[in-house]
N, C-alpha and C positions, 0 to 999 in steps of 0.2 A: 595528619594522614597516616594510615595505616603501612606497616612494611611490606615490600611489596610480596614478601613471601608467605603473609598473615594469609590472603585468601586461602592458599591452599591448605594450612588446616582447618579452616573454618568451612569451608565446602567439601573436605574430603578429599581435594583430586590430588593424584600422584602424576609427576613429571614423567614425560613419554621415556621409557627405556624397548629402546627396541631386543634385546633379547630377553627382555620378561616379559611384552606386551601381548594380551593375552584378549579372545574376544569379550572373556569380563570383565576388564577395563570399561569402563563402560565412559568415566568422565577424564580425561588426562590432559594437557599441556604441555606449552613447547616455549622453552627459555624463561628468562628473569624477569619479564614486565609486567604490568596489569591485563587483568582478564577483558575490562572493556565494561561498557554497564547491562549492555544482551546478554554478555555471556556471564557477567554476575547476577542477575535477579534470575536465570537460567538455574545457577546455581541454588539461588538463595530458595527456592519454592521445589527441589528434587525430593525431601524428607516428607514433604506432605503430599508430593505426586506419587510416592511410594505406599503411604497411609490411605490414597483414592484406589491406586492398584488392588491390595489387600483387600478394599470392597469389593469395586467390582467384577475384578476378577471370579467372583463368586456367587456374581448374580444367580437368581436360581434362571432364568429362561435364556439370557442373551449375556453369558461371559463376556467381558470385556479386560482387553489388555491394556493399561494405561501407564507409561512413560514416558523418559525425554529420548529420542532416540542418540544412540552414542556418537561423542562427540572429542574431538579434541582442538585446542584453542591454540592459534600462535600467537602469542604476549606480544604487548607492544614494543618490548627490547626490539624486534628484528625491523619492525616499523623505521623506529628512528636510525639502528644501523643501514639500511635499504634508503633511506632519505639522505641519509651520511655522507655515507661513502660516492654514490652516485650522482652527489652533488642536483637534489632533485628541488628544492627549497625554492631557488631561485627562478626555475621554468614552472613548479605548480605555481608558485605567487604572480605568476605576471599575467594573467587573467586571458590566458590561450583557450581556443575553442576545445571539447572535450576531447574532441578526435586529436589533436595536435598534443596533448597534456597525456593521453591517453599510450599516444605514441613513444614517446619520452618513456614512458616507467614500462614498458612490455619489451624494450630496445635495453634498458638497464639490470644490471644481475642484482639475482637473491643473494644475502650472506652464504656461502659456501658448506658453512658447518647448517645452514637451516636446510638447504638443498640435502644432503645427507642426513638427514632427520627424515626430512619429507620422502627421499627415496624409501629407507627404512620403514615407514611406515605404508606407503603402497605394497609393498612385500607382505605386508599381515593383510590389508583391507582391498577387497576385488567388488566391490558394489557403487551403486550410483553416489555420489558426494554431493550436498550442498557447502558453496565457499562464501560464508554471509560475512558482512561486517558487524566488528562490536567497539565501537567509540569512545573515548577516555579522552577526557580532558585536565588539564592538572588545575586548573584552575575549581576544580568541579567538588563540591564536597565528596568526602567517604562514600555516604549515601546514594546507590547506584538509582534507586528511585527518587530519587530530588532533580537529576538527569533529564527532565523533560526534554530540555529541547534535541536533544539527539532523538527523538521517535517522529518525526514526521513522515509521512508516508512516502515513498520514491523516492528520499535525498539520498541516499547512497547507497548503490548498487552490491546488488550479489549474483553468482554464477552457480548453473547446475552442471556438473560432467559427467558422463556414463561408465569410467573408471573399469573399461571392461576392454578393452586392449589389450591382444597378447603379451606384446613387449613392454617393456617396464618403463621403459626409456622415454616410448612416446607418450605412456599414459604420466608420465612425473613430469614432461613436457606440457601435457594441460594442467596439472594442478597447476604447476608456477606459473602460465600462463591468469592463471583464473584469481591468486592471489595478489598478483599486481593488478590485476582488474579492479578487486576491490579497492587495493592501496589507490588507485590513480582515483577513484568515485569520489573520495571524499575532497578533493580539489577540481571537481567538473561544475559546471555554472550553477543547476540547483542547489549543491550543497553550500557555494561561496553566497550565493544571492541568502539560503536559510540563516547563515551565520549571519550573515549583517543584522537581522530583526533579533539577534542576543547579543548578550553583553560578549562574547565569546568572538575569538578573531582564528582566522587558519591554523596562524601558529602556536597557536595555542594547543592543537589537536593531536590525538595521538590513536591510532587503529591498532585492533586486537582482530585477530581474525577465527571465525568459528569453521572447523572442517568438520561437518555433520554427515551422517548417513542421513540417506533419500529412505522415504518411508513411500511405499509404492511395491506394486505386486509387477513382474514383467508380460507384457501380451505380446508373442510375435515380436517384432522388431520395436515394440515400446514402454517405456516403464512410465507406471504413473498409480497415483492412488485412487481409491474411490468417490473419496469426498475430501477436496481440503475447504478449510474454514479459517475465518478471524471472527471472534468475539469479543465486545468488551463488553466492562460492567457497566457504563455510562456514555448516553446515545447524546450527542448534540443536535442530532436529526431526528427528534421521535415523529413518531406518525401514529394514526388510527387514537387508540386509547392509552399506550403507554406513554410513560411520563420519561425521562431520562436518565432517571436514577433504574430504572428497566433494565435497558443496557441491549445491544445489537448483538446477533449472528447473524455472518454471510459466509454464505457455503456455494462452494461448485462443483464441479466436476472434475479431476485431473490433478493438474500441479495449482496451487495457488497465484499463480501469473497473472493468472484471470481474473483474480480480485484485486490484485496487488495494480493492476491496469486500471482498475477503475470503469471493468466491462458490468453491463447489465445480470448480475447474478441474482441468487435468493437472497433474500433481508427479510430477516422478521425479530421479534422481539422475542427472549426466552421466557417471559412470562407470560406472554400472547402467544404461543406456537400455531396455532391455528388461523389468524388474521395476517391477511394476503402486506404484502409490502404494499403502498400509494402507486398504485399504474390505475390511470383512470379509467380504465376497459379490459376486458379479454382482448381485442385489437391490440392495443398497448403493450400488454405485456408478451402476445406471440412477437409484439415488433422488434419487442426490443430484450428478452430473452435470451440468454447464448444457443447458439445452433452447435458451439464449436468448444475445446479445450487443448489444453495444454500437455504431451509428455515427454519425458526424455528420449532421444532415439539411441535405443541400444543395437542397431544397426553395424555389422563389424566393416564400416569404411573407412576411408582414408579420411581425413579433413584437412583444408587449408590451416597454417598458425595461424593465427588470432591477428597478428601484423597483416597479413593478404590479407583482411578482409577492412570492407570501408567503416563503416557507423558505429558507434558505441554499440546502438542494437541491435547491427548484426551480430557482434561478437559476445554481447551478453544471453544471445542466442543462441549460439552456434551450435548446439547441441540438442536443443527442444526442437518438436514439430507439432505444427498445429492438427487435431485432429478434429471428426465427426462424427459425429450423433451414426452413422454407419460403423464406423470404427468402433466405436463403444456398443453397440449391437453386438458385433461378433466375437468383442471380447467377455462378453457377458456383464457387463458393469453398469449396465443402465438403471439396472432396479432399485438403486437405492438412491438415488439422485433425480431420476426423469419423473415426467410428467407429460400427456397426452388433450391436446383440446379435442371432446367430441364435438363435431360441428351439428349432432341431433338433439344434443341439451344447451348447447351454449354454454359448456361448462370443463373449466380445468382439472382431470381424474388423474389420481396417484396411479403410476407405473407406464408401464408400453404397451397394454393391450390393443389401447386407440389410436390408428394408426393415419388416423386424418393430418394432424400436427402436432409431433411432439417438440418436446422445448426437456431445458435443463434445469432442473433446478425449483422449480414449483411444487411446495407441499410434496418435498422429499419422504420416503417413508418411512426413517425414523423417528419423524413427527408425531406417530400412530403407532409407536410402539413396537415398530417391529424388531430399532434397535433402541435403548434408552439411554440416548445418547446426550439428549438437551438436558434430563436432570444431572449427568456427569457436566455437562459445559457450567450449569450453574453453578455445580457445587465446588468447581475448577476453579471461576472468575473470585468465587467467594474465599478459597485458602489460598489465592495470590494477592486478592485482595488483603487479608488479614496479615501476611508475612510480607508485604513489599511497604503497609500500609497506606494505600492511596489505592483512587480508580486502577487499573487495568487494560492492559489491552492482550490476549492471547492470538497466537498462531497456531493451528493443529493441521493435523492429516490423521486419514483414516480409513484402512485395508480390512474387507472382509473377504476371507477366503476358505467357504465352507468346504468346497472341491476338496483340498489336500487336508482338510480337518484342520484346520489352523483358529485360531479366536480371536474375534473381531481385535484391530489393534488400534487403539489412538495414542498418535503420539503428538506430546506438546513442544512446538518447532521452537517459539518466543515465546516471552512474558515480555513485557514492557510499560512502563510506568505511564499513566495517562494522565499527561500535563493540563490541572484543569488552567485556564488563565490565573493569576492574582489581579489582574488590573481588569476591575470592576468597571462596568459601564453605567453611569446613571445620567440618560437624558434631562434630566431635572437640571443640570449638572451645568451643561454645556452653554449655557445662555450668555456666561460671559468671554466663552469663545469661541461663537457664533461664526465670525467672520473668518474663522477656520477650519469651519466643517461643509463637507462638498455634499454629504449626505450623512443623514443619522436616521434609525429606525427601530421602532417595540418591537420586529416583527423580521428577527434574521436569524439564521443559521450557521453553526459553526463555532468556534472556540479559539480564544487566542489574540496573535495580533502580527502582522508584518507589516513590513514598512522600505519594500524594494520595487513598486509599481509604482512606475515610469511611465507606462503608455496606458491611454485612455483609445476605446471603439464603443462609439455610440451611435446609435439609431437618432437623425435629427426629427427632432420632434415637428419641425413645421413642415413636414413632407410625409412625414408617419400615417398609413391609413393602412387598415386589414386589409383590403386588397392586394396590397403592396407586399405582404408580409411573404409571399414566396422569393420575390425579386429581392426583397431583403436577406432573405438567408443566406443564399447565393452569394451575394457581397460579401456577407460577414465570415463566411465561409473562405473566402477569398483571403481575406485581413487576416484571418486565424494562418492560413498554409503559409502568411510571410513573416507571421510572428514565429510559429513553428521554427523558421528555416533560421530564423534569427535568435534564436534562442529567447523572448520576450514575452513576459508573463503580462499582463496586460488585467485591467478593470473594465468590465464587459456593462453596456445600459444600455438597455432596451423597454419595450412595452407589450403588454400582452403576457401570454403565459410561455415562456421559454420551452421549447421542446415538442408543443404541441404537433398531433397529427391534423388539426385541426386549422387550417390557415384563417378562419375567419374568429380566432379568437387568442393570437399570439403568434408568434414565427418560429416555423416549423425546422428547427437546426437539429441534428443529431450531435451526440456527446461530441464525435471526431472533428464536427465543425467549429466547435467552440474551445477544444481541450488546452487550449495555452490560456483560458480565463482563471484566473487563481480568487478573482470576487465578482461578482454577477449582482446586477439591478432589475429586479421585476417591475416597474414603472406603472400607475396609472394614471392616463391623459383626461385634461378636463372633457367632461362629456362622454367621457368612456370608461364602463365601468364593467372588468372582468374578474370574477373570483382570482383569486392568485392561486398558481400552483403549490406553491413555498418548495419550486423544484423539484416536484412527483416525476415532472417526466424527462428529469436525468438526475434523478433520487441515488440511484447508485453510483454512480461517477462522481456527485458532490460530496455524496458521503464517505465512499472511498479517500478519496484524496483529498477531502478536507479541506475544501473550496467553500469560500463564504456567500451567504447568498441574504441578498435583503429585498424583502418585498416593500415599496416603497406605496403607500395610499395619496391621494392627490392630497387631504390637510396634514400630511405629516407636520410638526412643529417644527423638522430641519428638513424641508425638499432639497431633491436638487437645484445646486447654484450654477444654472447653464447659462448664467453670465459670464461666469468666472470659466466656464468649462468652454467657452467660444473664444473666449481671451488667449485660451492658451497656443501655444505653436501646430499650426498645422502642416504635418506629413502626408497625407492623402486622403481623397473626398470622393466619394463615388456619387451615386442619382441618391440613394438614402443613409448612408453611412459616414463618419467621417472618423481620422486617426490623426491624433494628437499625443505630442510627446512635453513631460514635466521638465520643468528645472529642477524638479528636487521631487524625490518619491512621495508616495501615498502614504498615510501610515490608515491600516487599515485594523480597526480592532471590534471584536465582540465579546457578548458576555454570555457563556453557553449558558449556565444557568437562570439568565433571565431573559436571557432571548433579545436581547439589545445588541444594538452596532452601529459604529462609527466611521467614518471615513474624512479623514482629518486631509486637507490640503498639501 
């Protein structure tokens, strides 16, 4: 393993000195540990996001400014002394709800000399902050992209602050607050439940922390960007004509929150830019569309600490406000992200002229060239792909502000290594451990494998009829608010086309009824036979978070074993649903590349 002082010549950055720190500083650091693996393939791809700049900044019609906006990291040195000295080891390990684990590291002090760093450096920097995490493990080769499993989507938390408070005192008050935020994420139940399906155990774990500038223009009492986006080079989820080696953008409106949520945004393929995401209707997709976004409130009040407040999500909030499609009207920001249904064509039109129903997010206009932003995404996915070597996955924001003459700006938030699985799935395979598979399918979604579902909610099949399918959501709806409250990721099987607006041809659930489903069953019953969705209509909430989905056909060669699945302990039964809990988890795995999946006993 490399010393831990190598990255910084290898990436260039100089250690934070607050009397030379200068605003072109643009990459720096704080103390002796490792940078984390975000904030090294961050580093590792800055010389060739410099070499995109050069172009296109030069475009001949629509200049574009393209960098990582500046940043500076606190090493994991302060990590371990913070876990040390406050004796934290023993209250993260004993498997306390997040709020109570949460409690604990916001109650316990920063190293003294890092606090006076961090003061020092609010003295130079007065703008919006992002406080991400960047995760190092020692067990972890050199290689920050071999790193897979640190990139799952949601396992550990980051904070936005508005870093615009007069006094000094209260605004270094929220950064510390906001970096034990992060420190305390990576021991809160998704992150301990992600670690169990790796070889990798808590203690093993070490946090680096990234303090970025917010890339975002201010409106009135809010900060926020034009468009943020995630791309990657490789889709688990294709749709229409592209193949996976394609590769996805999803773009919104605001702060990235809104994808990072797993809400109904734009999706489209950068080689396809013109073909619509899978919503089965113009219904469909005004349904289920965002009306709403994300920005920081640069509002000069008072706020409660982070301790007065109750949930992990109030306080990873505490600073954002939801906005709307009004709000974005008056700050002028709609033109490059909206879209309007006329209801005299039956047709979804680029901008806000049509004022019948607009929506966010549909055949944006840099689609059409007004900014030429999708061949800059491709040709972005392509030089990380080349210097990280492997798939991809990027984070961007991006601010046009012709008003004060300023040039279109994209800045790239993450890189991160996109873990394809190595463990291969071939149905051909399984015959001789048959008697250990609850479901296997050609015909799934997703990539990977976990292995921490404990609880089963299923639809009983001998009470199952389309009629029923509203009464059933309802239930299942119900099952999810107590899985919710319980922290329990849960194996979802049903029939019909999940998501439907259609009750007589699947159950009609929206994302937030089902969102504690981490694998999902599209079922078909003898004598009934419904095209599959393969999850069009919660396409983006799957594919966001990375939720596995198998369409199961009634000859699959491995049906479900709902002998075995009746056997198991039952915790509650309603008129068509019932919840059952395992002796021993699920192991659940697919093969994105061939579209197989398993679900092992």
């Amino acid at each position: 393993m490399a010393k831990e002082t190598d990255w910084s010549k290898k990436y260039n950055m100089v250690k934070f000195n607050p009397d030379s720190y200068h605003e072109t500083d643009e990459f720096t650091y704080i103390g002796d540990g490792q940078l984390g693996c975000k904030a090294g393939e961050l580093m590792a791809v800055k010389e060739k996001i410099a070499l995109l700049d050069k172009e296109y900044s030069q475009h001949p019609t629509t200049p574009i400014m393209v960098n990582i906006p500046r940043l500076t990291v606190i090493t994991t040195e302060y990590f371990d002394r913070f876990m040390e000295q406050n004796n934290l080891y023993d209250a993260a390990l004993a498997e306390s709800s997040d709020e109570q684990i949460l409690r604990q590291f916001l109650e316990a002090d920063l190293p003294g000399d890092l606090i006076d760093v961090l003061r020092a450096f609010l003295v130079k920097v007065r703008v919006p902050l992002a406080i991400r995490p960047s995760i190092f493990m020692d067990a972890v080769c050199e290689s920050c992209c071999q790193a897979e499993i640190f990139h799952c989507a949601g396992v550990y938390r980051a904070k936005l602050i508005p870093n615009n408070h007069p006094d000094l005192d209260t605004r270094l008050g929220r950064l510390i607050e906001a970096v034990k935020f992060v420190y305390a994420s990576s021991f809160f139940y998704k992150a301990r439940c992600y670690l169990k399906s790796t070889p990798y155990n808590l203690k093993d774990e070490k946090m680096a922390v990234i303090i970025q500038e917010l890339l975002g223009v201010a409106h009135h009492d809010r900060f926020y960007p034009h468009i943020s986006g995630v791309a990657c080079s490789y889709n688990f989820y294709p749709f229409g004509h592209a193949k996976p080696a394609d590769g996805v953008v999803s773009l919104a409106l605001g702060l990235g929150k809104t994808i990072a949520d797993g809400a109904a945004v734009w999706t489209y393929s950068p080689n396809y830019p013109e073909v619509n995401a899978p919503f089965n209707s113009v219904n469909e997709m005004l349904k289920q569309t965002k009306m709403d976004f994300w920005g920081v409130c640069i509002k000069p009040i008072e706020y409660k600490a982070a301790a007065a407040l109750g949930s992990v999500e109030e306080i990873e909030t505490q600073y954002l406000v939801q906005l709307t499609l009004r709000n974005a009207e008056q700050d002028n920001t709609l033109g490059y992200i909206s879209s309007a249904y006329d209801f005299g064509t039956d047709r979804i039109k680029i901008g806000i002229d049509f004022r019948d129903s607009r929506m966010i997010g549909s055949r944006p206009t840099f689609r059409v060239d007004l900014l030429p932003v999708n061949q800059l995404i491709k040709s972005l996915l392509k030089c990380c792909e080349e210097t990280l070597n492997t798939k991809v996955e990027i984070e961007f924001a991006i601010t046009v502000d012709p008003a004060n003459k300023k040039p279109v700006h994209f800045g790239l938030l993450q890189v991160k290594s996109l873990g394809i699985s190595d463990e291969l799935v071939d149905l051909d395979q399984l015959e001789s451990a048959k008697k250990k598979v609850l479901a296997a399918s050609n015909n799934a979604l997703g990539n990977g494998s976990i292995n921490f579902l404990e609880d089963i909610i299923y639809v009983e099949p001998e009470t199952f009829h389309f009629q029923h399918t509203e009464a059933i959501a309802r239930e299942i709806e119900e099952f999810n608010r107590q899985m919710k409250e319980t922290n329990h990721p849960y194996l979802l099987i049903g029939f019909g086309r999940w998501g439907t607006s259609n009750p007589g041809v699947g159950i009609p659930v929206e994302w937030k009824n089902i969102c504690c489903a981490r694998a999902i069953i599209e079922a078909h019953l003898p004598n009934v036979t419904v095209d599959f969705s393969r999850g069009a209509n919660v396409f983006h909430n799957i594919s966001t978070l990375g939720v596995f989905y198998f369409c199961m056909k009634r000859e699959e060669k491995f049906p479900i074993d709902w002998k075995w699945l009746k056997q198991q302990e039952l915790i509650k039964e309603t008129q068509y649903v019932k919840h059952v809990r395992l002796k021993s988890p699920l192991t659940v795995k697919v093969d994105g590349r061939k579209r197989q999946g398993v679900i092992y006993k």
